[in-house]
C-alpha positions in Angstrom: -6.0 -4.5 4.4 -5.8 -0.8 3.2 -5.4 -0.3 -0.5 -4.1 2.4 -2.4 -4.9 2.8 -6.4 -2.4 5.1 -8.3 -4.2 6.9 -10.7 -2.4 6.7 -14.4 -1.8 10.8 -14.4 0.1 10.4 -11.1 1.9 7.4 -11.6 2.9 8.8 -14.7 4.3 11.9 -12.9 6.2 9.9 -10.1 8.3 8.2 -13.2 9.3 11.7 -14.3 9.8 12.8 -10.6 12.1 9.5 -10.2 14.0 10.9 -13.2 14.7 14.3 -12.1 16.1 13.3 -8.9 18.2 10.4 -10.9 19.3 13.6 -13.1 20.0 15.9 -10.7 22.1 14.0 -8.7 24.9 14.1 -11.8 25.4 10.5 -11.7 25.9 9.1 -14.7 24.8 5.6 -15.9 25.0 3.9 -18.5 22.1 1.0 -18.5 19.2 1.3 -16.7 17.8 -2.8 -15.5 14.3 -2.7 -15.2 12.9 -5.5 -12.4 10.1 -7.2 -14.8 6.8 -6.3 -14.4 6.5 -3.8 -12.1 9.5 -2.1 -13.0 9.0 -1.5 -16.9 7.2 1.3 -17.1 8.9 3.7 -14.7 12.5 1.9 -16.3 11.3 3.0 -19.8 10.5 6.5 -19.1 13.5 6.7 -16.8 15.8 5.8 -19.5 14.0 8.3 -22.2 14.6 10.8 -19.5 18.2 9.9 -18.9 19.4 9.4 -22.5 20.3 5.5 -21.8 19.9 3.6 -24.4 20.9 0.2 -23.0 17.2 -0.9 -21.2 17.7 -4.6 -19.5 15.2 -6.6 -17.9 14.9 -9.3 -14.9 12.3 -11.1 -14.2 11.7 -11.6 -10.2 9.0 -13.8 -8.6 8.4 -12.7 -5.0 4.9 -11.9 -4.7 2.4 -14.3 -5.7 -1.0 -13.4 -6.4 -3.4 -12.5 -3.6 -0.3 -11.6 -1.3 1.2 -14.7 -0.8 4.9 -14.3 -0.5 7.8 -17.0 -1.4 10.8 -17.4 0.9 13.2 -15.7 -1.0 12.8 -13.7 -4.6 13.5 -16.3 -7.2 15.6 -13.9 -10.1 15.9 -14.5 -13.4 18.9 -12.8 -15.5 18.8 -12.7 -19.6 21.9 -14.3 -21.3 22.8 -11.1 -23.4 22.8 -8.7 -20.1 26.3 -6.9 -20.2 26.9 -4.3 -17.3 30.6 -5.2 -17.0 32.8 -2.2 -16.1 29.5 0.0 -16.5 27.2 2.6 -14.3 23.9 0.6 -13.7 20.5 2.0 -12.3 18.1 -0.6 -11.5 14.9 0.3 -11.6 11.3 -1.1 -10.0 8.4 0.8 -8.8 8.2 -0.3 -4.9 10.6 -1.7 -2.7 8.3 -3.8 0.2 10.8 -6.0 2.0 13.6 -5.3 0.2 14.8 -8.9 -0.8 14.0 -8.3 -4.4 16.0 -5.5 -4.9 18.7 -6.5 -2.7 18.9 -9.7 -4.5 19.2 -8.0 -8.0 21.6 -5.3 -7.0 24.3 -8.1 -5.8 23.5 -10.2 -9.2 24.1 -6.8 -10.8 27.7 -6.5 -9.2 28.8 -9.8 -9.7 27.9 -9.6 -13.0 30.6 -6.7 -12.6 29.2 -3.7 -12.8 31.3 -0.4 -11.6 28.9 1.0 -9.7 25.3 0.3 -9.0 22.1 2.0 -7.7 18.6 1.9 -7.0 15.5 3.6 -7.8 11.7 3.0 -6.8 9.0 5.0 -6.5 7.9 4.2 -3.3 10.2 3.3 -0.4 8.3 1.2 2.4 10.2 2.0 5.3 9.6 -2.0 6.7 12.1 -2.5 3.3 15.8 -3.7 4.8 16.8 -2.4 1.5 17.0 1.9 1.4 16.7 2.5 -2.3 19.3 5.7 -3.6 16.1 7.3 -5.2 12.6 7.2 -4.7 10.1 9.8 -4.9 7.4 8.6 -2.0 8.3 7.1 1.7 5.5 5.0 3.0 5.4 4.7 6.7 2.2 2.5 7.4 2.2 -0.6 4.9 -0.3 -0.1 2.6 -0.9 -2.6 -0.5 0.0 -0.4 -3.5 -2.1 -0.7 -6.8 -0.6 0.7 -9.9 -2.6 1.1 -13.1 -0.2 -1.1 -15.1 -1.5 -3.8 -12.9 -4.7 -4.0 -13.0 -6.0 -7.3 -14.0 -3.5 -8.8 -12.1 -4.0 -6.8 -8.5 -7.9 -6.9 -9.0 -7.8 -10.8 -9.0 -5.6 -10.9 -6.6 -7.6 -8.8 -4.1 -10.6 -10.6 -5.2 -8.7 -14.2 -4.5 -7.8 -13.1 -0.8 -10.7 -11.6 0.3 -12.4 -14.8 -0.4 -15.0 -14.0 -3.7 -15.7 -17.1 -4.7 -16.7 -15.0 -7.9 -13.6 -13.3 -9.0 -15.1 -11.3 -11.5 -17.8 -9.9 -9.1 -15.2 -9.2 -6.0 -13.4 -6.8 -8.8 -16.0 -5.0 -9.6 -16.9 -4.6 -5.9 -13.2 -3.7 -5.4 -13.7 -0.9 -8.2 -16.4 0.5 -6.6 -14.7 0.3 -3.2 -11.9 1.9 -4.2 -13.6 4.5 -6.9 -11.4 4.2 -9.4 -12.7 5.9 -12.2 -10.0 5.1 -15.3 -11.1 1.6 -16.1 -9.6 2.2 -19.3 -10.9 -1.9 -20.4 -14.5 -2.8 -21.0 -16.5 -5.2 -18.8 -16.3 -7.8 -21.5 -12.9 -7.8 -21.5 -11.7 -7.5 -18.5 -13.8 -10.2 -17.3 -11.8 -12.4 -20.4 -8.4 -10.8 -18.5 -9.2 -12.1 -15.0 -10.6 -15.6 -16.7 -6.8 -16.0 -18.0 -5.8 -15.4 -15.0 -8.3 -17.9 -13.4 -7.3 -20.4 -15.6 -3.4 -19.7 -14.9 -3.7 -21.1 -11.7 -2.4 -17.9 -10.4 
């Protein structure tokens, strides 16, 4: 399986790229959703950029760790959300199949929003969903790793390439994939993956 680490610096930059092409397009919104986790970051800096103060978050469960994959996203929508009669830009940082963001973007409008769009930073091009912003296309599926999940990805490569010590196939993994911002000590990240051990993740 061919693996792809995003370096901090440029993930970093793709948020702010997302945003300018959110900006420039003269759309205006006024809440951003962020698709919990791997949306939160790029949602956050989105919304500095665009002046929204209104910042929601869903949780979605598609992905399971290690690449297993459920049938269909499983969403979950906070009580206090309010994006009737509003502009909404929902916001995560890969769209793969599609189903997650197709799923949230119909909750979104029947919670009834006026108008709602998406934005990722990476558009898979296997995705049945086309996102209305996104700053890379990625032809050949590639398993993305972005530097806000770290502990998580590295146990889950570790997990389904069959290390029977997790902690070991992540520092292999590391090494294999040279990344050189492990910005966590050894000690610790071996306690991070343990949790994660003992999640039954």
């Amino acid at each position: 399986m061919n693996v792809v680490y995003i370096s901090w610096d440029k993930a970093i930059k793709m948020c702010y790229k997302l945003a300018e092409k959110v900006l420039k397009s003269n759309q205006g919104f006024d809440v951003v959703v962020a698709i919990s986790r791997g949306g939160l970051i790029p949602a956050r800096i989105i919304s500095d950029i665009l002046g929204i103060d209104e910042l929601y978050t869903i949780r979605s469960k598609f992905w399971g760790t290690g690449g297993t994959i459920a049938s269909e996203p499983l969403v979950r929508v906070p009580q206090n959300i309010d994006v009737k009669n509003k502009d909404v830009l929902v916001v995560d940082e890969v769209v793969d199949t599609g189903a997650t963001m197709t799923k949230t973007v119909k909750i979104i409008r029947n919670l009834g929003a006026r108008k709602v769009k998406a934005a990722t930073l990476h558009y898979k091009l296997r995705s049945k969903f086309i996102p209305d912003y996104y700053v890379e296309k990625v032809k050949k599926w590639v398993w993305i790793f972005y530097p806000w999940s770290f502990s998580e990805t590295l146990f889950g490569l570790a997990k389904m390439r069959g290390y029977k010590d997790v902690i070991h196939g992540a520092s292999e993994i590391i090494r294999e994939l040279r990344i050189k911002e492990v910005l966590i000590d050894s000690e610790s990240l071996k306690l991070s993956l343990k949790a994660y051990m003992e999640g039954g993740m």
